[in-house]
C-alpha positions in Angstrom: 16.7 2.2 55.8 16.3 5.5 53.5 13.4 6.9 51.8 13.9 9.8 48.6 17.6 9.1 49.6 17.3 10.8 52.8 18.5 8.2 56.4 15.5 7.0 58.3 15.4 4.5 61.1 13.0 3.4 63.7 13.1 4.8 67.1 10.2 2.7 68.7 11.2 1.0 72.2 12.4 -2.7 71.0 12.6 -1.7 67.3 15.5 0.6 67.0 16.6 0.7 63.3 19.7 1.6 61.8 19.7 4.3 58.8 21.0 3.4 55.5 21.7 0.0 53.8 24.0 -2.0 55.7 26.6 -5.2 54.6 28.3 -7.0 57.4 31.8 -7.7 56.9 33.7 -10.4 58.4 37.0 -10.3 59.6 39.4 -12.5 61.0 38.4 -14.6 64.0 34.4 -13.3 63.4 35.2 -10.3 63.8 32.1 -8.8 61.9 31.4 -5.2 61.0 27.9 -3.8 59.8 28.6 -0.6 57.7 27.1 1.4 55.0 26.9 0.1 51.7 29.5 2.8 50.3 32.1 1.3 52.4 34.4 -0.6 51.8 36.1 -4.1 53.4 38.7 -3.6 56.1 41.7 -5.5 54.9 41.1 -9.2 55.8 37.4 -8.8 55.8 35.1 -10.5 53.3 31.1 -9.4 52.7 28.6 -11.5 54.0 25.7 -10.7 51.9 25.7 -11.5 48.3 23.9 -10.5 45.4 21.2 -13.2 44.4 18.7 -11.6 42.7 18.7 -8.7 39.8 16.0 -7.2 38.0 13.4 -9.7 39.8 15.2 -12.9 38.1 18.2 -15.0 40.4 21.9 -13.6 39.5 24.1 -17.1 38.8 23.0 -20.5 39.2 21.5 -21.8 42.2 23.3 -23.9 44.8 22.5 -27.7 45.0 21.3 -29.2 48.2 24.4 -30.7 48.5 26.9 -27.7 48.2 24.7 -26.0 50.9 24.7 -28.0 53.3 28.7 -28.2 53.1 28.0 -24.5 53.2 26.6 -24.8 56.3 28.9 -26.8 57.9 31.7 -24.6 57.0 30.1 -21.9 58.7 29.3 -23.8 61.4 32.6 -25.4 62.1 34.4 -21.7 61.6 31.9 -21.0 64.3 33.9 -20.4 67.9 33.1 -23.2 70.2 31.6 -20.8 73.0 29.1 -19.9 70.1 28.3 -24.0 69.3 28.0 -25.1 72.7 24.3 -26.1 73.4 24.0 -24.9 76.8 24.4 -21.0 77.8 26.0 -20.1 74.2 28.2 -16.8 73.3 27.3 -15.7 69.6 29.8 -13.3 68.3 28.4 -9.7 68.0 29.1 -7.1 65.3 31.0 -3.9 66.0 29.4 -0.8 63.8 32.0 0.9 61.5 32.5 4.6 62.7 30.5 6.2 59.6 27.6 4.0 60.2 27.8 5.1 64.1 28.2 8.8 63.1 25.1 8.8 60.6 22.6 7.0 63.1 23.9 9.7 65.7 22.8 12.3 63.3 19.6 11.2 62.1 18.6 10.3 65.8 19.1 13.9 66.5 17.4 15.1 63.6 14.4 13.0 64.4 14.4 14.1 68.2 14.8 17.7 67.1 12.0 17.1 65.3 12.9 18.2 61.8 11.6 16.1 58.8 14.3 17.1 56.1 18.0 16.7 56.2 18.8 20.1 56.5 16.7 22.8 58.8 16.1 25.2 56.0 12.7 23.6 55.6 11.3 23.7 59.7 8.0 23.7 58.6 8.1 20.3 58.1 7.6 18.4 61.5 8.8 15.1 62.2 5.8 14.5 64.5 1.9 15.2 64.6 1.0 14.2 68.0 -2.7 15.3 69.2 -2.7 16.6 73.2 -4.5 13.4 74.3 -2.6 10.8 71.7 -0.6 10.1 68.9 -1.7 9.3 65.8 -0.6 7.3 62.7 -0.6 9.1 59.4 -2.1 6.8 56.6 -1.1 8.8 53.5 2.3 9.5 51.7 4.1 12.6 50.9 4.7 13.8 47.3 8.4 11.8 47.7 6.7 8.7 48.4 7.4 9.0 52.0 4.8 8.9 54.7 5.5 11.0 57.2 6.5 9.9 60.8 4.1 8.6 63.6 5.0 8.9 67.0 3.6 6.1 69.0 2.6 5.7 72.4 4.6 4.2 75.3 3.6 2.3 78.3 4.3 5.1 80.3 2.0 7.7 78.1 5.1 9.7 76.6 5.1 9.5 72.6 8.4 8.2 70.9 8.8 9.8 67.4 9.7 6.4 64.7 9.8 7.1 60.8 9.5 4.5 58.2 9.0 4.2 54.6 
């Protein structure tokens, strides 16, 4: 997630974002790979995603029933069987590409250090507006179209900072 350009992600318990857009890449025996969208494929790995829609109208023709469903199958027979079986399954998981892990390390600590801008020349913008006796939600957006963050309440009364677009 970004907003004006600049990373964001989510900090709130259970709802931990990543920053940036993401593709997943798939590698040989599922080994998948969620990076940033300047990165490229390792060698061996195909994207995921694809582009179906451009503009607001559907990029290429769309798929019959048919051809989906054999779609489907494919994916699920490529599938390894620990992740098939019915009872007590083991899905793959996704490994994060080393830019992706560096630039959610970075933003979390410019979120927690409280600093709304990428850079600290501008400190006078806070990440957080927290009252003594509780957080509050800001309704309204900044000039670049970004509201600024909220920090919201845990169970246990402490505030965690989260910012969204």
């Amino acid at each position: 997630m970004a907003c004006a350009g600049r990373p964001m992600m989510r900090l709130s318990t259970g709802k931990v974002t990543a920053p940036g857009a993401k593709p997943v890449f798939r590698g040989p025996a599922f080994s998948d790979t969620l990076a940033l969208r300047e990165e490229t494929a390792q060698p061996g790995a195909e994207p995921l995603l694809r582009r179906m829609m451009a503009d607001g109208r559907r990029v290429g023709a769309p798929r019959t029933l048919g051809s989906a469903r054999m779609a489907f199958e494919a994916d699920v027979a490529a599938l390894p069987a620990s992740a098939r079986r019915i009872a007590d399954p083991w899905p793959p998981t996704a490994t994060w590409s080393d830019r992706l892990v560096r630039l959610t390390g970075g933003t979390r600590r410019r979120i927690e250090a409280g600093l709304h801008g990428a850079d600290a020349a501008s400190p006078g913008r806070r990440l957080t507006s927290v009252d003594p006796g509780r957080a509050r939600a800001h309704r309204h957006r900044r000039a670049d179209g970004c509201r600024p963050a909220r920090a919201r309440r845990r169970g246990d009364g402490t505030a965690t900072p989260s910012v969204g677009p």
